[in-house]
C-alpha positions in Angstrom: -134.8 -42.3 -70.2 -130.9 -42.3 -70.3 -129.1 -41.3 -73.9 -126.6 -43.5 -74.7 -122.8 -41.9 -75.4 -122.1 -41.2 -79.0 -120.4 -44.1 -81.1 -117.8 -44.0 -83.9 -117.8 -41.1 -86.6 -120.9 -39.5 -85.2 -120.7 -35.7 -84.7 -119.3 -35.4 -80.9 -117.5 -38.3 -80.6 -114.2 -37.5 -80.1 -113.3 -39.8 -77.0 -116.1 -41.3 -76.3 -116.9 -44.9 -78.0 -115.0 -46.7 -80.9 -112.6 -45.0 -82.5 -112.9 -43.2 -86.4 -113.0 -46.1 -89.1 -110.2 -45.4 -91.5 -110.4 -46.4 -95.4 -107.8 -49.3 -95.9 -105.5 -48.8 -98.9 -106.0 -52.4 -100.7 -104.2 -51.6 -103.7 -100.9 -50.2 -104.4 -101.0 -47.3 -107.7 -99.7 -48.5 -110.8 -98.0 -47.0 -113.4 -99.7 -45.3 -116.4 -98.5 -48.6 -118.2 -99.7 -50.7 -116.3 -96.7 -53.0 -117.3 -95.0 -53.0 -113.5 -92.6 -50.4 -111.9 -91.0 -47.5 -112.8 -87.6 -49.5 -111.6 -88.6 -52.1 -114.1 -89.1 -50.3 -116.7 -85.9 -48.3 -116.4 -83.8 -51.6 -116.3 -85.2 -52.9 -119.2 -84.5 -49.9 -121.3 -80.7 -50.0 -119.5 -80.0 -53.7 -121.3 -81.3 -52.8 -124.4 -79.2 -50.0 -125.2 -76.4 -52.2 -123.4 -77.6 -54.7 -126.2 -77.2 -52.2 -129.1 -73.6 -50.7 -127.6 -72.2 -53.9 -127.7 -73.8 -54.9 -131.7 -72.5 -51.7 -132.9 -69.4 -52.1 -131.2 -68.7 -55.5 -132.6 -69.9 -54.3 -136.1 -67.5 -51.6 -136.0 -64.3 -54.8 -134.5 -65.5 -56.9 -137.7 -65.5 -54.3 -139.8 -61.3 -53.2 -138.8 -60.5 -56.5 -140.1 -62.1 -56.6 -142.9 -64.6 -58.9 -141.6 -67.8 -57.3 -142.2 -68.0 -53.9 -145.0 -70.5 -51.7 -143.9 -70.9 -48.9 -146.5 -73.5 -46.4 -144.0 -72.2 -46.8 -140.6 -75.3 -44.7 -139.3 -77.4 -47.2 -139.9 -77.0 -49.0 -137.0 -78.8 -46.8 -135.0 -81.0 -47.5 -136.8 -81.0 -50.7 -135.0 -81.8 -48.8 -131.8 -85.4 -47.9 -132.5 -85.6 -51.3 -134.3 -84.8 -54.1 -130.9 -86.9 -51.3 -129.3 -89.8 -51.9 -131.0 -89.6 -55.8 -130.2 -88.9 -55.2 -126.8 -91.7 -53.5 -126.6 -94.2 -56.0 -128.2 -92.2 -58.7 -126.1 -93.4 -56.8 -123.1 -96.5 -56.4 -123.8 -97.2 -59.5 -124.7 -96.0 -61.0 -121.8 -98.4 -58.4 -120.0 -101.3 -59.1 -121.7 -100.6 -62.8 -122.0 -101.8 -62.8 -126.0 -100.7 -60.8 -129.2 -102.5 -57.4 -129.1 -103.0 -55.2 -131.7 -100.0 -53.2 -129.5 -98.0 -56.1 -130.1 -98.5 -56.7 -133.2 -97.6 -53.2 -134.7 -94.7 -52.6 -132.6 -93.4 -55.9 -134.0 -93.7 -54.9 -137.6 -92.8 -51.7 -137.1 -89.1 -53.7 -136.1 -89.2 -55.6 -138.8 -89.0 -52.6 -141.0 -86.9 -50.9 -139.4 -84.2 -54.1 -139.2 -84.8 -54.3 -142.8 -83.7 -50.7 -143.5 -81.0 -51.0 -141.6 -79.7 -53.7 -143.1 -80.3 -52.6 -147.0 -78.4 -49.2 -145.8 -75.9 -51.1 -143.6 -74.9 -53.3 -146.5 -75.5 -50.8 -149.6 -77.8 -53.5 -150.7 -80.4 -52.3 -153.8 -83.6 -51.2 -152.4 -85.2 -51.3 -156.0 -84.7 -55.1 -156.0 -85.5 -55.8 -152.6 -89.1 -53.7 -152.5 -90.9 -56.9 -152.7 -89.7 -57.6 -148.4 -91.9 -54.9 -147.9 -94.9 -56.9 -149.1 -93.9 -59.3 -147.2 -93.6 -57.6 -143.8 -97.3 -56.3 -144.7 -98.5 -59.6 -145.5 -97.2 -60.8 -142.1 -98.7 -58.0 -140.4 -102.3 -58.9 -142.0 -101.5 -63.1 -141.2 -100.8 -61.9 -137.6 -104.3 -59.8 -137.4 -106.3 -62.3 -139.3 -105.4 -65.3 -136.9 -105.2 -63.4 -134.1 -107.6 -60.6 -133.4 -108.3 -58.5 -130.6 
């Protein structure tokens, strides 16, 4: 009786039948995000600071004649954090094709920070306008209430 020659990834193959099987890569890595590529991610970040340069910059042109007072210049960065934030719950919502809880806090956390902003950027009275904060958390509860996760 006559053995027939090894075949494949059997020990003591090596040049005799097929060739080793190697595993196929199906699927690129993604990023910890999940949200796309690094590359992406840094251009984003690239036109929203571009975005807040040029806001501050023509805040500070408006305000040279006499245009616009701003009383607390460093309040505009406080815009910085502020479009952040709703880039961010832009993104993912756009990822995740629905408002996520994500989403959703990112996008009130802007909305608070816009509105400190622009009670420091215009010396506006914080002890009259307290009642926006109710407001922003009364949006935040509308926005969880008609659209959980």
């Amino acid at each position: 009786m006559e053995s027939l020659p090894p075949v494949g990834n059997e020990p003591g193959s090596e040049g005799a039948g097929l060739p080793p099987v190697q595993p196929s890569n199906q699927s690129k890595p993604t990023t910890a995000t999940g949200s796309g590529s690094t590359e992406r991610r840094s251009s984003s970040s690239g036109w929203i600071f571009g975005v807040v340069l040029i806001l501050i910059g023509a805040a500070f042109f408006l305000q040279n004649f006499n245009l616009l007072q701003i009383n607390n210049w460093w309040a505009l960065f406080l815009l910085i954090p502020a479009i952040g934030a709703f880039v961010s719950a832009y993104e993912n919502y756009r990822y995740n094709q629905r408002l996520t809880r994500a989403s959703r806090g990112s996008m009130v956390g802007g909305l608070l920070l816009l509105f400190l902003a622009g009670v420091f950027l215009f010396g506006l009275n914080l002890g009259t306008l307290w009642p926006i904060f109710l407001v922003i958390g009364g949006i935040a509860l509308l926005l969880s209430g008609l659209m959980p996760d």
